[in-house]
C-alpha positions as CSV (number, residue, x, y, z in Angstrom):
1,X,0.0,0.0,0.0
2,X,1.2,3.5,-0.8
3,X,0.9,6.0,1.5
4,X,1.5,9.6,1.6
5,X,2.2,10.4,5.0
6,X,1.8,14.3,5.3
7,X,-0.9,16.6,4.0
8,X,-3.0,18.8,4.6
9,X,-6.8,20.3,4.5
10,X,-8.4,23.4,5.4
11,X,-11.4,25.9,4.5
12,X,-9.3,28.9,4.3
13,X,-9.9,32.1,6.9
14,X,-7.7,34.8,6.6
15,X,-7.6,35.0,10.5
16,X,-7.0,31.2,11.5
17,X,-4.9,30.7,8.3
18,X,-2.4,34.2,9.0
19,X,0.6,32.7,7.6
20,X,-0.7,32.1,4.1
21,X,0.3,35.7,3.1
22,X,-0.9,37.4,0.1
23,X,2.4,36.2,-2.0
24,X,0.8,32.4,-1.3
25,X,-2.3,33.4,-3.5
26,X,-1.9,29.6,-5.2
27,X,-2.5,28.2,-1.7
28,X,-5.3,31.4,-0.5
29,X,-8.4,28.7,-1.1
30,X,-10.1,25.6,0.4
31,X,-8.6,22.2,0.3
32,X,-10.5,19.5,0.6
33,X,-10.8,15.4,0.0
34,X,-12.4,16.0,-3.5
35,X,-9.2,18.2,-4.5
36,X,-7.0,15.4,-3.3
37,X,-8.8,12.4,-4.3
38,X,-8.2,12.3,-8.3
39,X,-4.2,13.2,-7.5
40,X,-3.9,10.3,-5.4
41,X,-6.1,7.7,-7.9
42,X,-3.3,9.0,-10.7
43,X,-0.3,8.0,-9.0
44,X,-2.2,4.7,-7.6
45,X,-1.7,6.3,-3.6
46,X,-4.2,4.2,-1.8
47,X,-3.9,6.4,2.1
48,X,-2.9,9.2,3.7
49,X,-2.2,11.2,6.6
50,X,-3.9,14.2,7.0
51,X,-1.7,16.4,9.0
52,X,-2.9,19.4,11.5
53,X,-2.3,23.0,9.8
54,X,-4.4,25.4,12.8
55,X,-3.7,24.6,16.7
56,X,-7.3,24.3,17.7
57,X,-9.0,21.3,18.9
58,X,-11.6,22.6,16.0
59,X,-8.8,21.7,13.4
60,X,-8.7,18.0,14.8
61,X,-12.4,17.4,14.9
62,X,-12.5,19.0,11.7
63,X,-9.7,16.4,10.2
64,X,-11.2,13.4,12.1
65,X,-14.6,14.3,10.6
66,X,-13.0,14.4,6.8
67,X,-11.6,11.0,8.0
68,X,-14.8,9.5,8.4
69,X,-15.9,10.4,5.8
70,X,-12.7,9.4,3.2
71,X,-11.5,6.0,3.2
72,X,-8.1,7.1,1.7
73,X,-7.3,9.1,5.2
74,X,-5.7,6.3,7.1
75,X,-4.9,8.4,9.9
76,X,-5.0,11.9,11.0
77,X,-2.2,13.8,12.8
78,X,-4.3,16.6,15.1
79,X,-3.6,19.3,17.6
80,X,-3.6,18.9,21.6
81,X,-3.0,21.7,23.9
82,X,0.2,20.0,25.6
83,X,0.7,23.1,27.9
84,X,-2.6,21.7,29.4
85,X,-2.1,20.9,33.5
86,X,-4.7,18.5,33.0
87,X,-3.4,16.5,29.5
88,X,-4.8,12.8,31.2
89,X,-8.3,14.1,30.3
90,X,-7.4,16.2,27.1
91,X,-5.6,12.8,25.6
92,X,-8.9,10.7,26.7
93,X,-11.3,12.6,24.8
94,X,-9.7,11.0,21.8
95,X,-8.9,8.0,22.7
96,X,-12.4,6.8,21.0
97,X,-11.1,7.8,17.7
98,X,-9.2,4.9,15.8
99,X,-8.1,7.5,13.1
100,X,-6.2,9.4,15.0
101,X,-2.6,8.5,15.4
102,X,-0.8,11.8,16.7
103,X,-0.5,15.1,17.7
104,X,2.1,17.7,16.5
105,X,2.2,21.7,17.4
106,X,3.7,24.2,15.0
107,X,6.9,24.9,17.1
108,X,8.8,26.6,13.9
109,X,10.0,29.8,14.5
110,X,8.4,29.4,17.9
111,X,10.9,30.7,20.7
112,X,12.4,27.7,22.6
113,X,10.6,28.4,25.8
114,X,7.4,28.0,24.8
115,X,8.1,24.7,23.5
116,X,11.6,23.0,23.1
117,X,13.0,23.9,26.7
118,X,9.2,24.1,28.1
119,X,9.0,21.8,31.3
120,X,5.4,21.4,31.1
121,X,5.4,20.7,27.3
122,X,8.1,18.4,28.4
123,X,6.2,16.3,31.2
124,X,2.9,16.3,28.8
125,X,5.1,14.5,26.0
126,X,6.1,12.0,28.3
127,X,2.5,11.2,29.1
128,X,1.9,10.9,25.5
129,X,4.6,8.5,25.1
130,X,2.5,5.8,27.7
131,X,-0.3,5.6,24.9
132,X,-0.5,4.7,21.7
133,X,0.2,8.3,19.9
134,X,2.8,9.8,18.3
135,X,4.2,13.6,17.9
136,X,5.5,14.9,15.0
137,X,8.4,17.8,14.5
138,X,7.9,20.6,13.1
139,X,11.2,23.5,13.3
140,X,13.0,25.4,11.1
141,X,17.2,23.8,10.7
142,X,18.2,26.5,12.9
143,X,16.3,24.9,15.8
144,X,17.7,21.7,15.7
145,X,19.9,21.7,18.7
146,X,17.4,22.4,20.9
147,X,15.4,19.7,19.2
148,X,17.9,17.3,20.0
149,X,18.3,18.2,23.5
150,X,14.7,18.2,24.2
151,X,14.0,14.7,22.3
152,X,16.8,13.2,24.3
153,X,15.0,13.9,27.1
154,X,12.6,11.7,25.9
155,X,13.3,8.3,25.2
156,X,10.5,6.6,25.1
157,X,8.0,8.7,22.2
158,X,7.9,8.0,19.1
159,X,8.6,11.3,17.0
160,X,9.3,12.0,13.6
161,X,11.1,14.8,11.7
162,X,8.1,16.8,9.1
163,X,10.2,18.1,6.1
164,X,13.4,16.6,7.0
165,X,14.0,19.3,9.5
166,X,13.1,22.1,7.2
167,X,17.4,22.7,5.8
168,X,17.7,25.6,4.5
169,X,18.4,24.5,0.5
170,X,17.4,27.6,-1.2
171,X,20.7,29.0,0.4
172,X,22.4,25.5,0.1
173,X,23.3,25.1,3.8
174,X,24.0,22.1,4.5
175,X,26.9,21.2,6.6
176,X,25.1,22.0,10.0
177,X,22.0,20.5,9.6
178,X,23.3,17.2,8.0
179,X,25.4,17.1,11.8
180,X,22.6,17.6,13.3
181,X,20.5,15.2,11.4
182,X,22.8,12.7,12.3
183,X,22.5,13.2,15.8
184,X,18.4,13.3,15.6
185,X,18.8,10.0,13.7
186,X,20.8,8.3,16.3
187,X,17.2,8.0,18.5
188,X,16.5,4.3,17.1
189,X,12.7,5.9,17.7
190,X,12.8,9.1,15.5
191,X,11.3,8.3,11.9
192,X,11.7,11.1,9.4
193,X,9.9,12.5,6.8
194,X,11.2,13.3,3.0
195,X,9.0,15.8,2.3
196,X,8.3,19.4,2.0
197,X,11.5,20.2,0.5
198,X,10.5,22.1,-2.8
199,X,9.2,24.9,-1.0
200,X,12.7,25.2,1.5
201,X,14.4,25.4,-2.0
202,X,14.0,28.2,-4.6
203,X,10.5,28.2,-5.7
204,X,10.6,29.2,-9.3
205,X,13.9,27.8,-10.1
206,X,14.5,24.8,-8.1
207,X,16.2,21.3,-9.5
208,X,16.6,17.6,-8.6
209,X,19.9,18.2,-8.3
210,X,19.4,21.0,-5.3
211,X,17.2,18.4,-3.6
212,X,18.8,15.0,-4.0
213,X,22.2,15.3,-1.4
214,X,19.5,16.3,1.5
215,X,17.2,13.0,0.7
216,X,21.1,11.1,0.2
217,X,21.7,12.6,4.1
218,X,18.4,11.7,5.0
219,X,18.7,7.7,3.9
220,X,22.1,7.8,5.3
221,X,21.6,8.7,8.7
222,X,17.9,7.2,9.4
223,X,18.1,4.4,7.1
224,X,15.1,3.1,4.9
225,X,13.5,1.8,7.8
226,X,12.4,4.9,8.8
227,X,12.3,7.3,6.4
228,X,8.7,7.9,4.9
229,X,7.2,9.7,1.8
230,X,4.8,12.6,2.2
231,X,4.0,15.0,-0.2
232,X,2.8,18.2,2.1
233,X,0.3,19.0,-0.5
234,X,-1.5,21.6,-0.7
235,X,1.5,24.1,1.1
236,X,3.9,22.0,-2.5
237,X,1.8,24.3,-5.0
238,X,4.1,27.0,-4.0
239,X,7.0,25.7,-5.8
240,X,5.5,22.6,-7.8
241,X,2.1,19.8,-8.3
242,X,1.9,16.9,-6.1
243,X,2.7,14.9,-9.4
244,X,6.4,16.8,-9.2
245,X,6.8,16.0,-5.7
246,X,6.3,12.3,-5.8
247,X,7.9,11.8,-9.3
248,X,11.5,13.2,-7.0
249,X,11.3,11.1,-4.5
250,X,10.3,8.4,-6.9
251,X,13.4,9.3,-9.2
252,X,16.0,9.3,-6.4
253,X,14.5,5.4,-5.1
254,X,14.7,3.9,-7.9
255,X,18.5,3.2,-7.1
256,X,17.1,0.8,-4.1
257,X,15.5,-2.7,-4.2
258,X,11.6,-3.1,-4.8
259,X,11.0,-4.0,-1.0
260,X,13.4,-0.7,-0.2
261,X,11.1,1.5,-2.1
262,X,7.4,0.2,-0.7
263,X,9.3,1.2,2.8
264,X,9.6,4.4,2.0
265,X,6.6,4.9,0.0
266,X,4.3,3.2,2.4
267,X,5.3,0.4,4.8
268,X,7.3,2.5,6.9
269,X,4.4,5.0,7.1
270,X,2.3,2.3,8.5
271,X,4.9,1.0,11.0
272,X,5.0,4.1,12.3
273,X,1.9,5.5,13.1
274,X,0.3,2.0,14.0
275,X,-2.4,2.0,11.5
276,X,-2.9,-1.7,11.8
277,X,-3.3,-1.0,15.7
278,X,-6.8,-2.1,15.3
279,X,-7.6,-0.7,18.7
280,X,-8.8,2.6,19.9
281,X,-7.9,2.0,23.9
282,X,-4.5,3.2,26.0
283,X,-1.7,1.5,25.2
């Protein structure tokens, strides 16, 4: 089974949806399962993961409702308030909701206290690694280290990296953030996903070429056991289609065995976020 592990939908406000600027006019629309549907049908993607875009418990009842509605969601990555004081009865209210493998908060750009050296967001994580959901990470490359100090603190979640940590390839840095991928990668428990990297390159004038020594970094450090296809459609259409994202990724696998490339294009996808968990309960 394919899968595309990282999208996203929304009916577009101008208030909840502030950072889609003017300049992002392509993107300045709703986006929903009918958009996404034919796409997937054309380049024979049978699931996804819908991926939280607004930090409102509105946004995940809104995705787990699309979910219910849409087969092809597999599983839907929502929001939790995990500076809550009571997160026990936050994470229960969703325990009844099979869809729902994860939680991630937009913590790029985000000062570090209010997330990455947070104590509170800290203890909260921890509870969230005693049941059966996952958190995805979302920073910019430049917040890496603190990344890394905060997820060593942590052991025992299951994380993985959105847009390969977000490297800054328009500018072609590199050197930093592939040491600090490799120390992210050393957590035998951190997945990462190779994704969203067409819109941290050039927009208009980016190449394979610009792209393919970050995915190269990316299978060399987490292997192809955990390293997992998403497309981050609709945010993509700033710099290119869905059909130009997959056909990348698609181009720099072919070098790998048959088995090598359903990992990455799928199976890994479903290891990680336990779609075959079959059971809605703690644990």
């Amino acid at each position: 089974m394919r899968i595309d592990a990282h999208h996203h939908f929304w009916q577009f406000e101008p208030v909840r949806h502030y950072w889609i600027s003017n300049e992002m006019a392509v993107i300045r629309r709703d986006f929903f399962p009918g958009d996404l549907a034919p796409i997937l049908k054309d380049l024979h993607i049978a699931g996804t993961i819908a991926v939280q875009a607004d930090e409102t418990l509105e946004e995940t009842r809104f995705l787990l409702n699309l979910a219910e509605k849409n087969d092809f969601i597999k599983g839907v990555v929502g929001w939790i308030n995990l500076h809550s004081n009571d997160i026990d009865s936050e994470i229960s209210n969703f325990f009844s909701h099979s869809k729902l493998v994860g939680f991630r908060s937009i913590i790029q750009g985000a000062a570090d206290d209010k997330y990455l050296t947070n104590k509170l967001f800290h203890e909260n994580l921890r509870k969230l690694s005693k049941t059966r959901f996952t958190y995805d990470l979302l920073v910019y490359h430049d917040q890496m280290p603190s990344l890394i100090c905060m997820t060593e603190k942590l052991p025992d979640n299951d994380f993985i990296l959105d847009h390969l940590g977000k490297p800054d390839i328009r500018n072609k840095e590199f050197k930093t953030w592939k040491d600090n991928l490799k120390i992210l990668a050393s957590n035998p428990r951190l997945y990462c996903k190779m994704s969203g990297m067409i819109t941290e390159a050039d927009f208009a004038n980016w190449t394979y070429e610009d792209l393919m020594p970050y995915m190269e970094t990316a299978v060399e450090y987490f292997g192809i056991d955990r390293i997992c296809f998403g497309s981050d459609w609709p945010v993509c259409l700033l710099a290119g289609s869905y059909k130009q994202v997959h056909d990348t990724v698609d181009k720099f696998i072919r070098q790998l065995t048959k088995t090598e490339q359903e990992k990455i294009f799928g199976l890994n996808t479903l290891q990680f976020y336990k779609l075959n968990h079959g059971s809605s309960t703690q644990g």
